[in-house]
VOGUBA-469365 format. One line per field, with one value per residue: chain; z, y, x of N, C-alpha, C, CB in turn; residue number from 1. Coordinates in nm, 2 decimals. Each point is the difference from the previous one (the first is absolute). Glycine has a CB too. Layout:
<atoms>
c: (A | ...) .
nz: (Z | ...) .
ny: (Y | ...) .
nx: (X | ...) .
caz: (Z | ...) .
cay: (Y | ...) .
cax: (X | ...) .
cz: (Z | ...) .
cy: (Y | ...) .
cx: (X | ...) .
cbz: (Z | ...) .
cby: (Y | ...) .
cbx: (X | ...) .
k: (NUM | ...) .
</atoms>
This chain:
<atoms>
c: (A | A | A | A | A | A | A | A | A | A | A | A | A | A | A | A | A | A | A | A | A | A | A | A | A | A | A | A | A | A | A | A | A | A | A | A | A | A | A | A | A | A | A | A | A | A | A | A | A | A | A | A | A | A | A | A | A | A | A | A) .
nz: (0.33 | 0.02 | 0.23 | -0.21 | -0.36 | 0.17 | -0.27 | -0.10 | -0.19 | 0.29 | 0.14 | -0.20 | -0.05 | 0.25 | 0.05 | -0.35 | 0.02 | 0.24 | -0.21 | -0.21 | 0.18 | 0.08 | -0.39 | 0.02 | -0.31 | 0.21 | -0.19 | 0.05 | -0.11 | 0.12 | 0.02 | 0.11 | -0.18 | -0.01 | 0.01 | -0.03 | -0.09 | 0.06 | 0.15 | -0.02 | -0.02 | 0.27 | -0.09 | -0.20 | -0.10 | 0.11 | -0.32 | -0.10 | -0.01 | -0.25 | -0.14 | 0.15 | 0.15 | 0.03 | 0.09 | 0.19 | 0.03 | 0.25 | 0.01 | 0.17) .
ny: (1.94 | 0.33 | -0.12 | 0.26 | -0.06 | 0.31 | -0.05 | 0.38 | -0.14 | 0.07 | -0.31 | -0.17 | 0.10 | -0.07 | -0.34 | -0.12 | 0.20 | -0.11 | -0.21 | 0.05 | 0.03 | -0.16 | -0.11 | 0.17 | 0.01 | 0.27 | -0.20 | 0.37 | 0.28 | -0.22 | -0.26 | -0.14 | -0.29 | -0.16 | -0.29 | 0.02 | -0.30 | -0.10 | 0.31 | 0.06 | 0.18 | 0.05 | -0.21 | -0.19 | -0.16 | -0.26 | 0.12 | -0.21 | 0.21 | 0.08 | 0.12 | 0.31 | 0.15 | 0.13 | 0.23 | 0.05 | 0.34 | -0.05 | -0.24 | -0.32) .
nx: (-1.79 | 0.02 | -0.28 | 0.09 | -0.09 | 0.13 | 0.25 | -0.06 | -0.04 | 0.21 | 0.00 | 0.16 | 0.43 | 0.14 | -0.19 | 0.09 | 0.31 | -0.04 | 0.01 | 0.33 | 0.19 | -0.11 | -0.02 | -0.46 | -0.15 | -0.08 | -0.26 | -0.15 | -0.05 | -0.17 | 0.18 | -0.05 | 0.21 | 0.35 | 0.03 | 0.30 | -0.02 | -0.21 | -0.01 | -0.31 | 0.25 | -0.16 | -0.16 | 0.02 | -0.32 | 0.11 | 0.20 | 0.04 | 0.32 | -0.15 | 0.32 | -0.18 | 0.20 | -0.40 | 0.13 | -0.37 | -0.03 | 0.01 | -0.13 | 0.20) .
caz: (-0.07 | -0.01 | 0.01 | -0.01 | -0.09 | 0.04 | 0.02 | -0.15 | -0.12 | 0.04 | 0.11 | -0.02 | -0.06 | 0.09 | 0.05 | -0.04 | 0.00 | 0.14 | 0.02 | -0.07 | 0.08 | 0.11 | -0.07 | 0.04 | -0.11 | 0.10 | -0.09 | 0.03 | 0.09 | 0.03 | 0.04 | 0.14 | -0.03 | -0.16 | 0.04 | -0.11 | 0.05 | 0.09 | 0.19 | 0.00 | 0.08 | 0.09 | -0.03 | -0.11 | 0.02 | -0.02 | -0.13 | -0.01 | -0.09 | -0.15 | -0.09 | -0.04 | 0.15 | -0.03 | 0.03 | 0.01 | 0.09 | 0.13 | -0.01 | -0.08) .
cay: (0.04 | 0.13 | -0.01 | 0.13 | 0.06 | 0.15 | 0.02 | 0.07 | -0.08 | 0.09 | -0.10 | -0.17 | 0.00 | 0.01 | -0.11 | -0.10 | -0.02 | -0.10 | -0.18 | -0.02 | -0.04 | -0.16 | -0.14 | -0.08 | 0.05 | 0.10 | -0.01 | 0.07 | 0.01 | -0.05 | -0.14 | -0.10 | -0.08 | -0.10 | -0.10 | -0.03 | -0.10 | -0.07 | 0.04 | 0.16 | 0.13 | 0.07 | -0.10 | -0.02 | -0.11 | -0.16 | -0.06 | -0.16 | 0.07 | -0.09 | 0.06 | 0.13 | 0.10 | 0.10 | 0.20 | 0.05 | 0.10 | -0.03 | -0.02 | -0.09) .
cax: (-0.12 | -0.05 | -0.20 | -0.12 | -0.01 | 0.03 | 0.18 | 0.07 | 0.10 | 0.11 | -0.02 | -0.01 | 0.11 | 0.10 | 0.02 | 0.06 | 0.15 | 0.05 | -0.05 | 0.10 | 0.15 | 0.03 | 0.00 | -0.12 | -0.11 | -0.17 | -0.08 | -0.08 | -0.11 | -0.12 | 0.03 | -0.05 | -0.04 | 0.06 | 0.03 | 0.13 | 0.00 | -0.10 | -0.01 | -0.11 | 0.04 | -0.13 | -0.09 | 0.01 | -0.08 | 0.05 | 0.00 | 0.12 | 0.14 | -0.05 | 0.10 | -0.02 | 0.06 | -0.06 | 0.04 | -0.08 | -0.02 | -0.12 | -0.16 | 0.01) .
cz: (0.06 | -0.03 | -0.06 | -0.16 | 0.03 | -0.01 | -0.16 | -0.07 | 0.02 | 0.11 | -0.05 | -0.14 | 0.07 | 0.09 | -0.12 | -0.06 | 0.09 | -0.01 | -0.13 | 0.00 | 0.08 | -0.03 | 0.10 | -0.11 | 0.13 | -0.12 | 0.11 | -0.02 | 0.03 | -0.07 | 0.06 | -0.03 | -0.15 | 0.02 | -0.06 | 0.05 | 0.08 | 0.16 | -0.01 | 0.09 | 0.11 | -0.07 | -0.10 | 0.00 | -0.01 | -0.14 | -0.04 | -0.11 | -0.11 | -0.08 | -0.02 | 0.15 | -0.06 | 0.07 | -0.06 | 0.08 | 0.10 | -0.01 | -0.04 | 0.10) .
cy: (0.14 | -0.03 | 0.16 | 0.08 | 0.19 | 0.01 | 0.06 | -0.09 | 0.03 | -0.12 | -0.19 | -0.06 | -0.02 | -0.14 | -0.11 | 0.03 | -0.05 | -0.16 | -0.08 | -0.03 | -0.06 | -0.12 | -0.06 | 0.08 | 0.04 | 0.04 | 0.10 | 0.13 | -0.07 | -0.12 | -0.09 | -0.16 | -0.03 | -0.09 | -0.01 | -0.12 | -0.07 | 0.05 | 0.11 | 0.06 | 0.07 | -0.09 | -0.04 | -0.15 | -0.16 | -0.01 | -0.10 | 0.08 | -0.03 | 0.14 | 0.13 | 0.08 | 0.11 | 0.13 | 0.06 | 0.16 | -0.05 | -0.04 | -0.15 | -0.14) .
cx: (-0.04 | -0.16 | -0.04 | 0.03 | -0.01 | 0.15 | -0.02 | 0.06 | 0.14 | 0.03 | 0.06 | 0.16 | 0.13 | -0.02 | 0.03 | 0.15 | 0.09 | -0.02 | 0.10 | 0.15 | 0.07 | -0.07 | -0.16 | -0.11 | -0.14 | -0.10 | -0.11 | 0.00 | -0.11 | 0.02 | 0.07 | 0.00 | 0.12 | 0.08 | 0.10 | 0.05 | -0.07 | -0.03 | -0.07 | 0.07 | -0.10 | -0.09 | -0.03 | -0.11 | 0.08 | 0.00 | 0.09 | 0.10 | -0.04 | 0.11 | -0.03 | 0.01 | -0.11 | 0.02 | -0.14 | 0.01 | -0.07 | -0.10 | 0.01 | -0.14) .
cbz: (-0.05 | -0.10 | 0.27 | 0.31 | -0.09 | 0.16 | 0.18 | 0.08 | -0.18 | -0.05 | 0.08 | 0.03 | -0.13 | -0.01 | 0.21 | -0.02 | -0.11 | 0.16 | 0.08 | -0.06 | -0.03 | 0.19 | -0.06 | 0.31 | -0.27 | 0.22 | -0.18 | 0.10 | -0.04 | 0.03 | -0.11 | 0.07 | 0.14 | -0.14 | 0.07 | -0.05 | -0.07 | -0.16 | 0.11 | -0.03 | -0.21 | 0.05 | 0.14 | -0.04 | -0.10 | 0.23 | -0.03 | 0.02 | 0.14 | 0.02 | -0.11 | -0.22 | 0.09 | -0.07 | -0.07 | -0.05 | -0.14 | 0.07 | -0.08 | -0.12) .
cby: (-0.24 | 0.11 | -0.18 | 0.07 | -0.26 | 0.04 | -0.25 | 0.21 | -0.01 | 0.31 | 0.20 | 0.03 | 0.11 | 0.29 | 0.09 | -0.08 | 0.16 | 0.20 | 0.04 | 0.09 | 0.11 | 0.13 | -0.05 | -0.07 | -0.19 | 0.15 | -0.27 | -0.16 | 0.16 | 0.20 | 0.06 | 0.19 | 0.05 | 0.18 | -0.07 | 0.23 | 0.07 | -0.21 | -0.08 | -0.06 | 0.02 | 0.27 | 0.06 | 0.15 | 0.17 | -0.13 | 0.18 | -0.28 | -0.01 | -0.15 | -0.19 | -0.07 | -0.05 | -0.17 | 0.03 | -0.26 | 0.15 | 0.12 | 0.25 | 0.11) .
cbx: (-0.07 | 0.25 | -0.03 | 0.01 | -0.11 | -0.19 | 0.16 | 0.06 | -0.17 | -0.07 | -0.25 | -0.39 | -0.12 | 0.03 | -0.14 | -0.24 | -0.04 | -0.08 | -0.33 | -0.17 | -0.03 | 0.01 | 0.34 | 0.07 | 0.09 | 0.15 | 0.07 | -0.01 | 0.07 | -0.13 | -0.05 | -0.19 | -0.27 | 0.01 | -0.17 | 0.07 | 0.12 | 0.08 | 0.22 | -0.26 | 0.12 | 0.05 | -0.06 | 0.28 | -0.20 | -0.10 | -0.07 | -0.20 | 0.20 | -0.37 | 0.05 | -0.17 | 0.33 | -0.13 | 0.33 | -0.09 | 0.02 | 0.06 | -0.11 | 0.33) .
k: (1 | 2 | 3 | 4 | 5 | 6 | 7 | 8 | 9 | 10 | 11 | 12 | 13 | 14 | 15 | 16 | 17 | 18 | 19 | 20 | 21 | 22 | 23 | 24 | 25 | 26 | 27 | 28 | 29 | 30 | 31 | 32 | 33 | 34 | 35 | 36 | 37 | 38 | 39 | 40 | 41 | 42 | 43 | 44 | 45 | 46 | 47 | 48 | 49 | 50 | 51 | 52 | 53 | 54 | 55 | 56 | 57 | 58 | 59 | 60) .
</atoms>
């Protein structure tokens, strides 16, 4: 995950082609908070699994 939201788009292109090449997903700029498959990542709230998945912007 990529917390800071101060990254070029020059910057943030070359780090998710890296993460793409060692078969990992990097989510962000400025973000902090998520859950897949039921496992929170950094921080994330207590919810129950059910059938809707939601994606959001920051502020969650």
């Amino acid at each position: 995950m990529l917390f800071s939201d101060n990254v070029t788009v020059e910057d943030e292109l070359c780090l998710k082609k890296l993460a793409v090449e060692k078969g990992l997903l990097m989510m962000g700029p400025d973000c902090g908070t998520a859950i897949i498959n039921g496992v929170p990542l950094c921080f994330a709230n207590a919810v129950r699994c059910g059938r809707i998945g939601l994606v959001g912007a920051s502020g969650t």
